[in-house]
Structure formats: structure tokens, C-alpha cells
C-alpha positions, 0 to 999 in steps of 0.5 A, a space after each residue: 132366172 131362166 124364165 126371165 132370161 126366156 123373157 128378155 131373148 123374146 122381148 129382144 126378138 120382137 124389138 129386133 125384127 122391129 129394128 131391122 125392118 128399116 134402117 134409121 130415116 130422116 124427114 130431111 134427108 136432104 140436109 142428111 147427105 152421108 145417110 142418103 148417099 156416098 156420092 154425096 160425099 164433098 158434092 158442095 161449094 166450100 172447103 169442108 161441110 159439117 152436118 148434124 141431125 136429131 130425131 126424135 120420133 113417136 115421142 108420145 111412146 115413150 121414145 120409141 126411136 131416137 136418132 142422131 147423127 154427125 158427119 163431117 166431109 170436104 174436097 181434097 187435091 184441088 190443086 192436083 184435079 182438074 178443076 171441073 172435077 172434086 174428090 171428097 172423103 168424109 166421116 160419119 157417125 150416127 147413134 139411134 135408141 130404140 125403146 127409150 134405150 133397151 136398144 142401141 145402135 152406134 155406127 162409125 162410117 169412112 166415105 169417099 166420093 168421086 165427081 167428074 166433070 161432063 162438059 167444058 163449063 162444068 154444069 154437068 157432072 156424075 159422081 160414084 161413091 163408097 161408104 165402109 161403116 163398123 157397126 155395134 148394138 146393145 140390148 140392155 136388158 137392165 133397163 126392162 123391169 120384171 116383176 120380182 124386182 118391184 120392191 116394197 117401197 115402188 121401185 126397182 131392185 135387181 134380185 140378189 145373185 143375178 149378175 148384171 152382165 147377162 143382161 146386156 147382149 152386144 155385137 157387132 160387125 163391117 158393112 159396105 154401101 155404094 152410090 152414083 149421083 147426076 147433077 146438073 145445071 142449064 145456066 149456072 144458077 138452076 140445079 137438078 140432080 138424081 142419084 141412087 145408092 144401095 147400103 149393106 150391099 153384104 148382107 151382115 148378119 145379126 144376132 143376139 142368141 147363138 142360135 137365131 141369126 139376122 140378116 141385114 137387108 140390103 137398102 136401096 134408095 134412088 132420090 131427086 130434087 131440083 132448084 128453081 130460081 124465079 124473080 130475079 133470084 130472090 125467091 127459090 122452087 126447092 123440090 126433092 123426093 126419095 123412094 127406099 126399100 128396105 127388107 119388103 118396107 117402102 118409104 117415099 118423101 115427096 114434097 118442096 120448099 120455097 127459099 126467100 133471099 132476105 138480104 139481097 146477097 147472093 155471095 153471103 146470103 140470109 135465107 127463109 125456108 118454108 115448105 112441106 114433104 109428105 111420107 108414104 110407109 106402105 100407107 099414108 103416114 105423114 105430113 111433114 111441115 118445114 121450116 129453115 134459116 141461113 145466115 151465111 155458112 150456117 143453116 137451121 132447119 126444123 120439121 114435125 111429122 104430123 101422123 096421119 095413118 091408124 097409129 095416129 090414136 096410140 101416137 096422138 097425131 105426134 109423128 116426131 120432132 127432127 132438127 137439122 144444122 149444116 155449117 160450110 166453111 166457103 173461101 172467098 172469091 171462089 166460084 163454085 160450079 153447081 151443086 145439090 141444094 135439096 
């Protein structure tokens, strides 16, 4: 019993410090905007915004990282604001399992941003933002397998006597985020923008044993991108590029997308996406080729990492499968001012 339980504190350690390294990240963290940034919060034409993300990454271990997320955001006081100016609040709620679920993450997150306008045509614009997010973990030491608990028919027995509960460890606790972002337009069609954002700006503190205590690094994120409208509208440059530190960790995503109009409808458009992004982790880490569809408010977007660094042999090339889906809901006859694409 005591070396079992000595057993699972170093096993939690090893898969602790693996997880804390660096928060969860998404290939296409530009459809992921409540994980980029609070300021992204309400930054979009319509009335509310409802995203969601999946990502399985190195599948070929044995779901050694599984994340999701679901957000919803939207304006608020448009009628009491001036009109070059939005004010949106938003929910988030993201769930990631570490090897194959022995660790779990759930988070909860209320953000707000606010956007005001620089100029009379309402082309340019600079927002700040706020995120408050409750956090709990689990390590679940059932789902490990020792080797008293094998039994005579090849399968697994918790030994008699030892209480369930003792190996399942939670915690929890608050943490806070903040960002600003620029966003701006030369003729009402083009786009760029930059933005910056720190999570866990108070440094939370983590532990699963009285006596070792974690502390959660703040992570620092500046992204950019930019739309380009060529031939007449109907086809789109889309770039984005985002550079994170995390607890010494670098990630850097690069890369575009080109958006083809397939319908000719610009108020209630059915767009192509294709495109790729490239990931730097302290070393060369992946290509990432993209794919999208949007029909009208809805849009779909897939991606694979294919892995390029020395983990390539153990994850035979399989960086991780990641699925996006973002719905707005837009009223008619409205005009929007410009906003993020990528």
C-alpha cells in the first residue's frame, strides 16, 4: 500500500510538471478566441458568437493530451454605446485529459471586453479585456494499473481493503487574465490587427501533496494577422501568426490561408478555406495543413499536425487531429465595422 501510494505521488509529479509546462494549445488558435485573448471578447459582427474546438493530440500515445472547449460571447448596450464602440461579455468552458484521462482539467471562465472606437468611420479601433476562470484538476490514480491488481484471468482488480478514494487527488482554485487588442481597417474591406494577453497573471499555486507545491506561470501571448481581399473580393490572403512563453516553453504558429467566395454573396456568403501554419516548440515541431467551409453563420474548420521534430518515431508522424466549428448569429441589414478574421 505505501509503495503504491509512493508509486502514484511520483507518477503524478512526472505527469504534473508535464502539464504545467504549457498551458492547453490550439493549432487554430485563431477560431479559439476566448483561449487567445479577453479582448477578443464580443470583437465580431453579429449578435452572439458560439464557438467550439477539439484536439486530440499525439493520438498514437495512447491520448496522451485531449482537449475541448466551448465558448459563447456576444455585444451588450448597443443602444446605450456609441456606435463605433462594443462592449461584449462571454463564457468559456474548456475540459483537457492527460494521459488517456489519469489527469483531468476542467475550467469555467467569465470574460468581458471593451472596444472603443479611434476614428469617425470606425476603422480603427483598440480594445482591453478581462478573463476570471475557477479551475479544478483530478488525478485518478484508478485508471493506473500496478501489478498486484492483475489477476488470474488478465484483467484488473483493485486489492481488497484498499479504499478507491485515496487514489483520486483534486484541487482547485481562481485565476485571472488580461489583453488589449488593435484592430484596424484602410477601406472598410481589409483587416489587420495585433493584440497581446497575459493568463494566470496571479501566479495560482497547485499541488497534489501537502508538502510540494506548484506554481502556475504566467503565460504571455502577442498574436497578429491580417485579411486581404484580391480580385474583386472574391478570393482572401488570410495571415495570423502567434508567439506564447510559458514557464521557459516557446510556441510560435505561423503561416495563412487563402478564402475562396464560391457563391458570389458577400452578405450571406459560402466560402473555401485552404491553407497551412507551421509550429515552433523551442524546435522545429510541425506543419499544419488547413482546411475550412462556411455557409453563411456556420463555419468548419479541420487541421492535422503532421510532426516533424525527433518525437516523430515514438508519434509516427501523428502531431494531432483539431476540429474548429463557430456559429454567429448576424441580424439583417446590419453594417458592421471591421473585425478580426484570422
Amino acid at each position: 500500500m505505501l509503495m503504491r501510494k509512493l508509486l502514484l505521488l511520483v507518477i503524478s509529479g512526472a505527469l504534473f510538471q508535464t502539464a504545467v509546462a504549457q498551458d492547453p494549445n490550439f493549432s487554430q488558435f485563431f477560431v479559439s478566441p476566448l483561449t487567445l485573448n479577453p479582448a477578443l471578447t464580443g470583437k465580431f459582427n453579429g449578435n452572439f458568437r458560439v464557438a467550439g474546438n477539439y484536439r486530440d493530440q499525439w493520438p498514437a500515445i495512447s491520448k496522451a493530451f485531449v482537449t475541448s472547449t466551448i465558448s459563447v460571447d456576444m455585444p451588450i448596450l448597443r443602444n446605450k454605446l456609441d456606435e463605433l464602440d462594443t462592449w461584449g461579455v462571454g463564457l468559456l468552458a474548456m475540459t483537457d485529459k492527460t494521459a488517456n484521462g489519469v489527469l483531468s482539467t476542467n475550467m469555467i471562465s467569465l470574460t468581458t471586453a471593451y472596444h472603443k472606437g479611434l476614428d469617425e468611420d470606425g476603422l480603427h479601433q483598440i480594445g482591453v479585456g478581462f478573463q476570471g476562470t475557477y479551475n479544478t484538476k483530478r488525478l485518478d490514480g484508478t485508471k493506473l494499473n500496478f501489478e498486484d491488481e492483475l489477476d488470474q484471468y488478465g484483467g484488473w482488480t483493485i486489492p481488497s481493503g484498499e479504499i478507491v478514494d485515496n487514489r483520486q487527488i483534486n484541487l482547485s482554485y481562481f485565476d485571472v487574465s488580461l489583453g488589449a487588442l488593435y484592430n484596424g481597417s484602410t477601406d472598410g474591406y481589409n483587416n489587420f490587427y495585433l493584440g497581446a494577453s497575459v493568463y494566470h497573471i496571479n501566479k495560482p499555486k497547485e499541488s497534489f501533496a501537502n508538502d510540494a507545491f506548484y506554481t502556475l506561470s504566467p503565460r504571455v501571448t502577442a498574436h497578429a494577422g491580417a485579411a486581404l481581399p484580391i480580385a474583386d473580393r472574391t478570393r482572401t490572403i488570410y495571415l495570423s501568426s502567434l508567439f506564447s512563453r510559458q514557464a521557459g516553453a516557446n510556441n510560435i504558429v505561423a503561416g495563412g490561408a487563402v478564402g475562396f467566395l464560391l457563391n458570389n454573396d458577400e452578405e450571406n456568403p459560402t466560402n473555401f478555406y485552404a491553407g497551412a501554419w507551421t509550429r515552433f516548440n523551442n524546435v522545429n515541431d510541425a506543419i499544419i495543413p488547413y482546411i475550412g467551409l462556411e455557409f453563411g453563420s456556420l463555419r468548419f474548420g479541420a487541421s492535422y499536425d503532421v510532426n516533424i521534430s525527433s518525437l516523430k518515431t515514438a508519434s509516427q508522424s501523428r502531431g494531432g487531429i483539431e476540429i474548429s466549428l463557430i456559429y454567429i448569429s448576424r441580424p439583417g441589414a446590419y453594417k458592421g465595422i471591421p473585425c478580426p478574421r484570422f
